[in-house]
C-alpha positions as CSV (number, residue, x, y, z in Angstrom):
1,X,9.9,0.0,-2.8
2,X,10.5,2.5,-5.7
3,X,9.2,1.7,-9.2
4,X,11.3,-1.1,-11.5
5,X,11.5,1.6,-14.3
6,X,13.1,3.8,-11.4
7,X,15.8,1.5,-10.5
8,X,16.5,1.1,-14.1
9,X,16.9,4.5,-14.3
10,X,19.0,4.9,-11.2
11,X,21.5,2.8,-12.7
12,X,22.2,3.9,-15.8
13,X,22.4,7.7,-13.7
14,X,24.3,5.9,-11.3
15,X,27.3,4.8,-14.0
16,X,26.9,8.3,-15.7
17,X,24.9,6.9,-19.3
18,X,22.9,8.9,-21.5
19,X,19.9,6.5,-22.8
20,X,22.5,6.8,-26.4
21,X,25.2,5.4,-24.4
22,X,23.0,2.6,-22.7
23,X,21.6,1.7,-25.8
24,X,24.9,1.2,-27.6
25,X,26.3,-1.2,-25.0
26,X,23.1,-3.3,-25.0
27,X,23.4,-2.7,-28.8
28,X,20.1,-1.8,-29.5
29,X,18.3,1.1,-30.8
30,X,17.4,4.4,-28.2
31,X,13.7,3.6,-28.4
32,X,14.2,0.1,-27.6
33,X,16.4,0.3,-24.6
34,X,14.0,3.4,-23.5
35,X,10.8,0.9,-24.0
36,X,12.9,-1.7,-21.7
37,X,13.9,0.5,-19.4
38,X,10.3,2.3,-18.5
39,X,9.1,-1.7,-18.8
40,X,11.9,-4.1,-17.2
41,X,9.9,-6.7,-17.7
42,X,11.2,-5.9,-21.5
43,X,15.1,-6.4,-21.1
44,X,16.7,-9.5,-22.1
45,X,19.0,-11.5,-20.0
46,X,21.8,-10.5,-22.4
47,X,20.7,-6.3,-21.8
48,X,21.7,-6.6,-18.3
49,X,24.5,-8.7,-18.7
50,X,26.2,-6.2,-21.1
51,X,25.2,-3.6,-18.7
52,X,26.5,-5.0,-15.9
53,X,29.8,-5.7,-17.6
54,X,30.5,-1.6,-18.5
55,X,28.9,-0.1,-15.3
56,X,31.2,1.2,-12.1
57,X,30.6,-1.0,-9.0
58,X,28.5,0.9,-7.1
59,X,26.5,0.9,-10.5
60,X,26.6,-2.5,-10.3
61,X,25.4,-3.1,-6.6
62,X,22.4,-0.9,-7.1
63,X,21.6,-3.5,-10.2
64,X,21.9,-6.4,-8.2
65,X,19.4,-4.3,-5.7
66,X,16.8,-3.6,-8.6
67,X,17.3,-6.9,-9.8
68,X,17.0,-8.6,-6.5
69,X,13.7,-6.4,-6.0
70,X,12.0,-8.5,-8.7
71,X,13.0,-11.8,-8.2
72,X,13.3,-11.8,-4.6
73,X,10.5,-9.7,-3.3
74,X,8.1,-11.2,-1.2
């Protein structure tokens, strides 16, 4: 299984963001969302809510796989 910060990062790729553009949805700072994003463990609920709400849908899939990888793995 890849890294959490990797899947984080394969998202926001995924539905074309810059860490500027990420940050502004969550609406935090660049060095925040970049602190949350190499440490998920970081985000708040709220973060991925926002981000799921102005991501594509394969965007969204692949969050629901990273996300899925925490909570769910065995």
């Amino acid at each position: 299984m890849q890294d959490l910060s990797e899947g984080f990062q394969a998202v926001r790729r995924a539905a074309g963001l810059s860490l500027d553009e990420a940050a502004s949805i969550c609406g935090i700072s660049r060095p925040t969302y970049t602190v949350r994003e190499n440490n998920p463990g970081e985000f708040k609920l709220g973060d991925i809510v926002l981000l799921y709400n102005n991501i594509n849908e394969p965007s969204q899939q692949l969050l629901c796989s990273t996300l899925n990888s925490i909570f769910l793995s065995k």
